[in-house]
C-alpha positions, 0 to 999 in steps of 0.5 A: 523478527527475521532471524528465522531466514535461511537459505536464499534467506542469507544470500538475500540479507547479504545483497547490498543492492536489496539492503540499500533498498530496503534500509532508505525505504524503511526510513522514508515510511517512517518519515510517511507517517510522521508528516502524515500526523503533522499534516492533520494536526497542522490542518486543524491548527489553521481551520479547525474544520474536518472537511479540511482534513478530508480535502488533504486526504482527497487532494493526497488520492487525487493524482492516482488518477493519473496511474496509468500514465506514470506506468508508462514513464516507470517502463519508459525511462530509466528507473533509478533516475526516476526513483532519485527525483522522486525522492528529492522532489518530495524532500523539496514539497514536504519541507514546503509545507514549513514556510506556507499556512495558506490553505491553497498553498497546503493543498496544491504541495499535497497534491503535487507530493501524491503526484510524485509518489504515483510516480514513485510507487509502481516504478519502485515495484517494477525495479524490485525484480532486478535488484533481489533475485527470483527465488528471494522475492517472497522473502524481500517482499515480506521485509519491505512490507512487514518494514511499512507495516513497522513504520505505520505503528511507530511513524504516527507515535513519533510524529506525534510526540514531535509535533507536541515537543518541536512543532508540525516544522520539525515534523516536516523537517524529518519527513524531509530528510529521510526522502534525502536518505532514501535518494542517496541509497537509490542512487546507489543501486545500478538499476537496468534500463527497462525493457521498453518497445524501442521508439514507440509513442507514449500513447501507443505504449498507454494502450500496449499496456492496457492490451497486455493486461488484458490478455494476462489472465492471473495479473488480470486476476490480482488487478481486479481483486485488488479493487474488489478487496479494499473496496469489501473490507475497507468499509470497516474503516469508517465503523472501527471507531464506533466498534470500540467506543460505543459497541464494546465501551472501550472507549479512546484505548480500545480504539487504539488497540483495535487499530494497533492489533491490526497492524500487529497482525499484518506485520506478523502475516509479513514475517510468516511469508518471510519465513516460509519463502517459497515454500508455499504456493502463493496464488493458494495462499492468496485466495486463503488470506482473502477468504480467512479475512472475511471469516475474520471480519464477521467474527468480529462483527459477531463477537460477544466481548471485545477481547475476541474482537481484538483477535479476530481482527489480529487474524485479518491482519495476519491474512492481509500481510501475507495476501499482499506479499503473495500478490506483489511476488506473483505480479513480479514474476509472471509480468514481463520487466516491459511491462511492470510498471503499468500494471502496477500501476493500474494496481496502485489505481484500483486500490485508491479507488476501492479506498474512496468508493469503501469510505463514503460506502463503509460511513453510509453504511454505519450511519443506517445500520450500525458498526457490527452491520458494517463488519458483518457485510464486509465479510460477506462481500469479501467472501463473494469477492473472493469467489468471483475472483477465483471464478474469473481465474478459472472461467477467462481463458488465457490468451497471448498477447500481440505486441501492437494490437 
């Protein structure tokens, strides 16, 4: 899928330190998405109940809440220390899950385990830029992303072949181990220390990171958008289900090719940004993925035969794989190193919270108007999303920031 690189494409494949990364990552996500199934199955095993399954999803989202407090800690500590017990604490909760069915129990491992991983996840994207050099982000970006996307479409095929043959137990198990791989390969990377403002308090650095944010009028920008957009196009979520089995007929294999095309598409949008590196301007083509989304989702919303439904979600999919490479390459480059973590981790807050907000919506949504409905509105308000993101970029004025105010 890669072998198109050239360039700072070829320097980027030789990097050691980027290879470690992206090969213990690309194991981790597929361990992600084998204890995701097993985790389901394993919830329905013990209560039979769908609310059950929804309280583990609530209990997994719940700790990025606390988002911005771990942003502190990734522009605080030392990275790789924090990025090493991550991993092996998670290897510990999720090889937990094997011993315990006591629902309490379950919920509290996975909330701690969403805990650990609000932690991981912004300290891991402000490391990136010391590990992979300016001119090849795009191109590791795309790797990392395409990676997530690879694991999601096999990960969940995987884990459910294993919980039908060995057991959730084995499921967990492997989970387990590929946070031991991931560890033992971050712990071989010499990550620097971050460049955090010496002696000052943990409040005082909360609060220096939200002032900074707010005088940084692009990564504002990506903030903001972020929540708008998985707020306006994950609203579909909730209607694909109904868009396949009751709108088109296609019942149980329609819905998987529906969902499966969509990840298809974002891994080729990520293997476009792999390709095309920085050859392109990457805020442009950003506001282009948002945009081209939305005409996506109202063609499917509007699609006459299923067929073409399927494309035109490939075509969101492909817009979202690059939109999301472009906006963690603009964030990498524009925010200081002191200050990565937090906003990547305000980021990673808005996302969950656009999530939760576009399920319940999305779901109200389809219960009142139907899935095509869903689609269609989605689309529109993606569309305004973009134009209200694109305006503040142009309107706000930008301002410098004061360390301390």
């Amino acid at each position: 899928m890669w072998g198109s690189m050239n360039g700072s494409g070829d320097s980027l494949l030789r990097n050691v330190r980027f290879m470690q990364l992206w090969v213990g990552q690309g194991i981790s996500f597929v361990g992600d998405a084998v204890s995701t199934i097993a985790l389901v199955v394993l919830m329905i095993q013990i209560t039979g109940s769908a609310a059950a399954v929804g309280g583990v999803l609530v209990a997994r989202l719940l700790p990025t809440l606390a988002s911005p407090l771990a942003g502190v800690l990734a522009d605080r500590l030392d990275r790789r220390v924090v990025l090493v017990a991550s991993d092996l604490a998670r290897a510990v909760l999720v090889l937990g899950l094997v011993f315990t069915r006591n629902l309490v129990v379950l919920y509290f491992l996975v909330f701690l385990i969403g805990l650990v991983r609000t932690l991981f996840n912004p300290t891991i994207r402000a490391a990136f830029p010391s590990v992979v050099a300016s001119r090849d982000l795009t191109r590791a970006n795309a790797l990392i992303g395409g990676t997530f996307s690879v694991s999601e479409t096999i990960g969940p095929a995987l884990g459910g072949v294993l919980v039908a043959t060995v057991g959730v137990e084995a499921a967990f198990a492997f989970d387990s181990a590929t946070y031991l791989v991931s560890a033992t390969f971050l712990s071989r990377i010499p990550f620097p220390r971050p460049q955090s403002e010496e002696h000052a308090a943990f409040s005082q650095e909360l609060k220096s990171g939200f002032a900074y944010l707010a005088t940084a009028r692009v990564p504002l920008a990506i903030v903001i958008g972020a929540f708008l957009t998985v707020l306006t196009m994950n609203t579909t979520i909730p209607a694909e289900v109904f868009l396949a089995k009751e709108t088109f007929g296609a019942g149980d294999v329609g819905y998987g090719l529906l969902v499966g095309l969509y990840g298809a598409g974002m891994i080729l949008g990520s293997a476009l940004m792999a390709a095309l590196g920085d050859r392109v301007r990457l805020l442009p083509l950003y506001f282009l993925g948002i945009f081209v989304s939305a005409l996506a989702l109202a063609a499917t919303g509007l699609s006459k035969t299923f067929v073409f439904a399927l494309a035109a979600l490939m075509v969101a999919g492909v817009a979202n794989g690059t939109e999301n490479v472009a906006t963690d390459t603009v964030l990498q480059r524009t925010v200081p190193d002191a200050f990565l973590g937090r906003v990547f981790a305000v980021r990673f807050l808005g996302y969950s919270v656009g999530e939760v907000l576009a399920y319940v919506l999305g779901g109200a949504i389809v219960n009142a108007s139907g899935p095509r409905s869903a689609y269609i509105l989605a689309a529109a308000a993606t569309f305004v999303a973009g134009l209200v993101i694109l305006a503040f970029l142009v309107v706000v004025p930008t301002k410098s920031y004061q360390n301390g105010q």
